[in-house]
PLY file of the C-alpha trace (Angstrom):
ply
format ascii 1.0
element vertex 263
property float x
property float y
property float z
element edge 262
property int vertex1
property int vertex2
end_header
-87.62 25.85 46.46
-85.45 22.68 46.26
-83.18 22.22 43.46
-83.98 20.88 40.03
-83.75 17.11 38.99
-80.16 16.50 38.03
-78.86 18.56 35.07
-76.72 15.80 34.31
-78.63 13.11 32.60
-78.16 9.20 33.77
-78.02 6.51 30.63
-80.42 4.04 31.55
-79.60 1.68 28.33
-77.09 -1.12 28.76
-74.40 -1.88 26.29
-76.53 -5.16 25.82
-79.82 -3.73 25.06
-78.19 -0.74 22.94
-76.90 -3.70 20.75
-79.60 -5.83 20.31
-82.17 -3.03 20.01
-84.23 -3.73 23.45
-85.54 -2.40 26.28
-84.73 -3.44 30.04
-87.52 -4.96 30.12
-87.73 -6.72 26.69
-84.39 -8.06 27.32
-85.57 -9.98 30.33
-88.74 -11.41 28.93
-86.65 -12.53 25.52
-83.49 -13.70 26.97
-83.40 -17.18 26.45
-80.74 -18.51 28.93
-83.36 -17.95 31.66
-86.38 -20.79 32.19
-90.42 -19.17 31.76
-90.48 -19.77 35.74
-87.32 -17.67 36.63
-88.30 -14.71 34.44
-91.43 -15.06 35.94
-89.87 -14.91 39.45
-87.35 -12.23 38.29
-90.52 -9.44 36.90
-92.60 -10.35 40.08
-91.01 -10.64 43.36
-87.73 -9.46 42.19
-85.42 -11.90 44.51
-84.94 -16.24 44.63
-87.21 -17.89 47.19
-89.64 -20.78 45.97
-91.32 -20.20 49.17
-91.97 -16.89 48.57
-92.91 -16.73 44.89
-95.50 -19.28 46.51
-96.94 -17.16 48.91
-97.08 -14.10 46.32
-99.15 -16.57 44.07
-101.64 -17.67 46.57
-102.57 -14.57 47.87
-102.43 -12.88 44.88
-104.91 -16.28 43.58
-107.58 -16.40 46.19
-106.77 -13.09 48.46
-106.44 -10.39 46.42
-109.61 -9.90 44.05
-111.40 -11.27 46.90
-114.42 -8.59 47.70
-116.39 -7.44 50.71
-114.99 -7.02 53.95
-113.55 -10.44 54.28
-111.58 -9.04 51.29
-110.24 -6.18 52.98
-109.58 -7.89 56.32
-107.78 -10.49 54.74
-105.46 -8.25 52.31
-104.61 -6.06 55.72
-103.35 -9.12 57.59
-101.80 -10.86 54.44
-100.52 -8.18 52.29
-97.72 -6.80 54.96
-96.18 -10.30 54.94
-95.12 -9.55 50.92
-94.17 -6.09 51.30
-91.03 -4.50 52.98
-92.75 -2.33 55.72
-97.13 -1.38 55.93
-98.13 0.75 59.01
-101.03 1.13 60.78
-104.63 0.87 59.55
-103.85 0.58 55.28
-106.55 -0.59 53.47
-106.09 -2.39 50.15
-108.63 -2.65 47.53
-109.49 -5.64 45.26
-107.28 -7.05 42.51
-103.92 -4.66 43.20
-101.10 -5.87 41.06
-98.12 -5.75 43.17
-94.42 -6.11 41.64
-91.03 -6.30 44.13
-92.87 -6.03 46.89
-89.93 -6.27 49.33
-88.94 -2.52 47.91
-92.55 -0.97 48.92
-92.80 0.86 52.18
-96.28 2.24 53.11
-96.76 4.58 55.92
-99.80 4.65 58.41
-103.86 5.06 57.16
-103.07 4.90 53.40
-105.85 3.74 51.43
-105.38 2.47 48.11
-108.37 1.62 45.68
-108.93 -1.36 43.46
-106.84 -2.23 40.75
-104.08 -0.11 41.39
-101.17 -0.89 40.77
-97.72 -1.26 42.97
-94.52 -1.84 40.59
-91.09 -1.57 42.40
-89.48 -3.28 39.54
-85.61 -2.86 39.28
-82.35 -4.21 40.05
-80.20 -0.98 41.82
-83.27 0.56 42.84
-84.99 1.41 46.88
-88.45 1.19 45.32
-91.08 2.87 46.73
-91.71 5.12 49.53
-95.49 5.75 50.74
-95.90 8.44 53.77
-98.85 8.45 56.34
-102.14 9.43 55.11
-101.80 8.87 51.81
-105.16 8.08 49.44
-104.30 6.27 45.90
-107.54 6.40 43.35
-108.21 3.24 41.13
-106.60 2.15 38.31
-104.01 4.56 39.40
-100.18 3.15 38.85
-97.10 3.70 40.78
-94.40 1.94 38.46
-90.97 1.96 38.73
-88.06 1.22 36.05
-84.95 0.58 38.09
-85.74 4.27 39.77
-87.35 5.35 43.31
-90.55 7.13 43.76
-91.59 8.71 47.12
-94.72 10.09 48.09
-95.07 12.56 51.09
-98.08 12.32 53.97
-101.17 13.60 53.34
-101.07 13.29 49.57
-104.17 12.47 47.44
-103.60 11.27 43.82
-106.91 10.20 42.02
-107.89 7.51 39.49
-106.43 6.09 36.24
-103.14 8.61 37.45
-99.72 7.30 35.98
-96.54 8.07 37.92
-93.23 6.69 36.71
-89.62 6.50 37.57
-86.90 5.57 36.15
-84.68 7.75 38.62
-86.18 9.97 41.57
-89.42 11.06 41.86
-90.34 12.97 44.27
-93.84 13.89 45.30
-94.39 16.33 48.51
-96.98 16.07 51.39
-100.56 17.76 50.95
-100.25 17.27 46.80
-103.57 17.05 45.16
-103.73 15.33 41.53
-106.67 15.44 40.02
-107.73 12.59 37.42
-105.85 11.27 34.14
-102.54 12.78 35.14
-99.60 11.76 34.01
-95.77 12.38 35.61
-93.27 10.87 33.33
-90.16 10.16 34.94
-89.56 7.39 32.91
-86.93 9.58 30.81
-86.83 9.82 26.78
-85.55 8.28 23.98
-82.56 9.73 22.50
-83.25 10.44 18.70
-79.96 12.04 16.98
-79.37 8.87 14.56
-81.70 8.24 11.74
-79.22 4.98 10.66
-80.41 2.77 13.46
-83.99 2.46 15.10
-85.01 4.73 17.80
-85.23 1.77 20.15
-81.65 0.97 19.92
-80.12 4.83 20.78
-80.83 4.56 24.39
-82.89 6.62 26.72
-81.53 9.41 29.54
-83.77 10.33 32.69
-82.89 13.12 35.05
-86.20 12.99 37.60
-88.71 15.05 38.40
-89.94 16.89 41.81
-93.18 18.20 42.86
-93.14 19.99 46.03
-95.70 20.61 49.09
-99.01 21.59 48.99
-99.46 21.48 45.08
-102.75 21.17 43.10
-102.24 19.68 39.42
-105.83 19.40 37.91
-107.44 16.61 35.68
-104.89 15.34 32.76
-101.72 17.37 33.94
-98.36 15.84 32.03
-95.50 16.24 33.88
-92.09 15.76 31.88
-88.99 14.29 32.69
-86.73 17.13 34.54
-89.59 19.29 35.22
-89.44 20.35 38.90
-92.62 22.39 40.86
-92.53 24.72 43.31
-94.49 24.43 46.76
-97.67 25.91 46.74
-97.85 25.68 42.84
-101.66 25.13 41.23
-101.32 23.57 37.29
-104.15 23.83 35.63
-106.07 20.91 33.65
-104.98 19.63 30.45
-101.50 21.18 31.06
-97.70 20.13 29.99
-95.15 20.90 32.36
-91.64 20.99 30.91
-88.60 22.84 33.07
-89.43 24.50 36.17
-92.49 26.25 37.96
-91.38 28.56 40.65
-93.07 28.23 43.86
-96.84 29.90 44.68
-96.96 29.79 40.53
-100.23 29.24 39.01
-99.79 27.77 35.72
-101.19 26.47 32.68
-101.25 25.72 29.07
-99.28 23.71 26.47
-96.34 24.26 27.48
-97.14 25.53 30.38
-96.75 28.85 31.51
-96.96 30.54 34.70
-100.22 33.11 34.85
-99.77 34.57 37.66
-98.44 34.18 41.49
-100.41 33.14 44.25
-98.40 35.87 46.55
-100.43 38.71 44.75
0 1
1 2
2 3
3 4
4 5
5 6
6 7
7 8
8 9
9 10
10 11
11 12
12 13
13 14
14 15
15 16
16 17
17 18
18 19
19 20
20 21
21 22
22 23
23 24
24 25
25 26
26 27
27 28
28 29
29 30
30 31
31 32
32 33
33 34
34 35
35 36
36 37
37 38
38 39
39 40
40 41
41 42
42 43
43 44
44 45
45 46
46 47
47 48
48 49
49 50
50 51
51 52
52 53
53 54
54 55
55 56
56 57
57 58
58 59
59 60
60 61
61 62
62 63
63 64
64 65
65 66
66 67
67 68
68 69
69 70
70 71
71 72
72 73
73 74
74 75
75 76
76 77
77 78
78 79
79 80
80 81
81 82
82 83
83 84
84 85
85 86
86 87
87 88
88 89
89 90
90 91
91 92
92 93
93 94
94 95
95 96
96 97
97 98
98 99
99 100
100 101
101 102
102 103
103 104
104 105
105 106
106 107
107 108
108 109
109 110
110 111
111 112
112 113
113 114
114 115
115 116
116 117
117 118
118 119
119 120
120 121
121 122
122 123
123 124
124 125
125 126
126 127
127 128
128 129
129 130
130 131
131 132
132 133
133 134
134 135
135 136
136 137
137 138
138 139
139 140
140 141
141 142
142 143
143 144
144 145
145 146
146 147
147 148
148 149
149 150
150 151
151 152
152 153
153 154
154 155
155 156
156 157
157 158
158 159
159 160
160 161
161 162
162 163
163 164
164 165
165 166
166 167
167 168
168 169
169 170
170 171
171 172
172 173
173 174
174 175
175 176
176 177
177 178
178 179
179 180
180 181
181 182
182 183
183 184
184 185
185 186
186 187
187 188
188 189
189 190
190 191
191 192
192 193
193 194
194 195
195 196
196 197
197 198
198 199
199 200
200 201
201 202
202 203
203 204
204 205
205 206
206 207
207 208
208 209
209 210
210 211
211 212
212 213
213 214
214 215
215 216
216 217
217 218
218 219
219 220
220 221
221 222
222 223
223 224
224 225
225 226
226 227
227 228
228 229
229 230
230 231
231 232
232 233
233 234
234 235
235 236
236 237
237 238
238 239
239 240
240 241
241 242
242 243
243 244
244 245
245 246
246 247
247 248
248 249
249 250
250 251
251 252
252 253
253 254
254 255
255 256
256 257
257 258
258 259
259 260
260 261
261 262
C-alpha cells in the first residue's frame, strides 16, 4: 500500500487572509486594487492574455452549451486549444465550466458529461491530471484550491460526484465511484480559538489517496488525510476518516473495515 497523505499538515491561510478574516478566494473577489475585468481574468483563465480571455469567452458563449453533434464536434476541435494537453478521441458534453485551463491535462478516450465541471484554480499549483479512459458523470466537479488532483486510466466516477484539492489527490486506475460521493481534500478549518471567528484561524490540508481498483458506493465521504488501500470496496453512505488497508471492505459512520477481501 502506498504511504499516507502527509502527517505533517500544510497552512493553506495567508498572513493576509488570517487578518482580514477571508478566504483565498474571497480575498480575490473583494480586493479592491484589482479592476472587475482582471479578477475576472485572474478566477478564469488564471494567466494575462486579452487574446486568450477572448477566445475562452467565445467558445465558452456560442461553443460550449451548444447541443447535438455539431456540439460535440465542435468542443473536440475547440476545447484542446484552451487546455494544456487533450489526447485522442475526448468527448465533451454541453455547458462544462472550465477554470485554468492551461493546468488540465486529459489523457486519450475520456468522456466527460454535461455540466461538469473542470476547476484548476490556483497560483503554485500543476492542476489537473486526467489518464486514458477515463468516464466523468454529470454535474460531477473536479475543483482545485491551489492543490493537484490526478486521476488514473480506466477510472469511472459518476454524477453530481465532488472531488477537491487543496493539496494532492490522488485517485488510482480502475476506481469505481458510485453517485453523490464526496472526497474532501479541501482540508479543515482550524477551531482552537473561540475569541476570533472560525473563518479567520486558518485551514490545514494534508491530501488524500485512493488506490487501484477501488469501489466506493453511492454517497461515500472521503476526509482529508484518509488514504485507501488497492482493492478496497466502501460501502454506501460511508465516512472514511484515517486509513483502509488494502483488499478491506468497509463501511459505516466512521467507517470500519468488515472484513477482507483475501478471505
Amino acid at each position: 500500500m502506498k504511504p499516507a497523505p502527509d502527517n505533517e499538515p500544510r497552512e493553506i491561510y495567508s498572513a493576509r487572509e488570517a487578518a482580514h478574516g477571508k478566504t483565498e478566494l474571497q480575498a480575490t473577489l473583494t480586493d479592491e486594487r484589482r479592476s472587475a475585468l482582471r479578477t475576472y481574468q485572474e478566477l478564469t483563465i488564471g494567466r494575462p492574455g486579452l487574446l486568450r480571455l477572448v477566445l475562452h469567452e467565445l467558445v465558452n458563449m456560442f461553443i460550449a452549451p451548444l447541443p447535438g453533434a455539431a456540439g460535440l464536434f465542435l468542443r473536440a476541435k475547440l476545447y484542446p486549444l484552451l487546455l494544456g494537453s487533450v489526447g485522442k478521441k475526448v468527448i465533451f458534453g454541453r455547458s462544462m465550466t472550465i477554470r485554468h485551463p492551461h493546468k488540465i491535462h486529459i489523457g486519450d478516450h475520456c468522456v466527460f458529461d454535461d455540466y461538469t465541471v473542470l476547476d484548476a484554480k490556483g497560483t503554485n499549483n500543476q492542476g489537473i491530471t486526467i489518464g486514458h479512459n477515463v468516464l466523468i458523470g454529470r454535474a460531477t466537479v473536479l475543483s482545485c484550491k491551489d492543490g493537484d488532483l490526478t486521476i488514473g486510466d480506466n477510472t469511472n466516477i459518476a454524477m453530481n460526484c465532488f472531488i477537491q484539492s487543496a493539496r494532492t489527490v490522488t485517485i488510482g486506475s480502475h476506481v469505481l465511484f458510485g453517485a453523490f460521493c464526496y472526497i474532501i481534500g479541501g482540508g479543515d478549518h482550524q477551531t482552537k480559538r473561540t475569541d476570533i471567528p472560525i473563518i479567520r484561524q486558518g485551514q490545514v490540508v494534508h491530501g488524500i489517496t485512493i488506490e487501484d481498483n477501488c469501489w466506493l458506493g453511492g454517497g461515500v465521504l472521503v476526509q482529508d488525510g484518509s488514504a485507501i488501500g488497492k482493492d478496497c470496496i466502501i460501502g454506501s453512505g460511508a465516512v472514511v476518516r484515517g486509513t483502509i488497508p488494502s483488499f478491506s471492505v468497509a463501511a459505516g459512520v466512521p467507517a470500519v473495515v468488515k472484513k477482507s477481501r483475501l478471505g
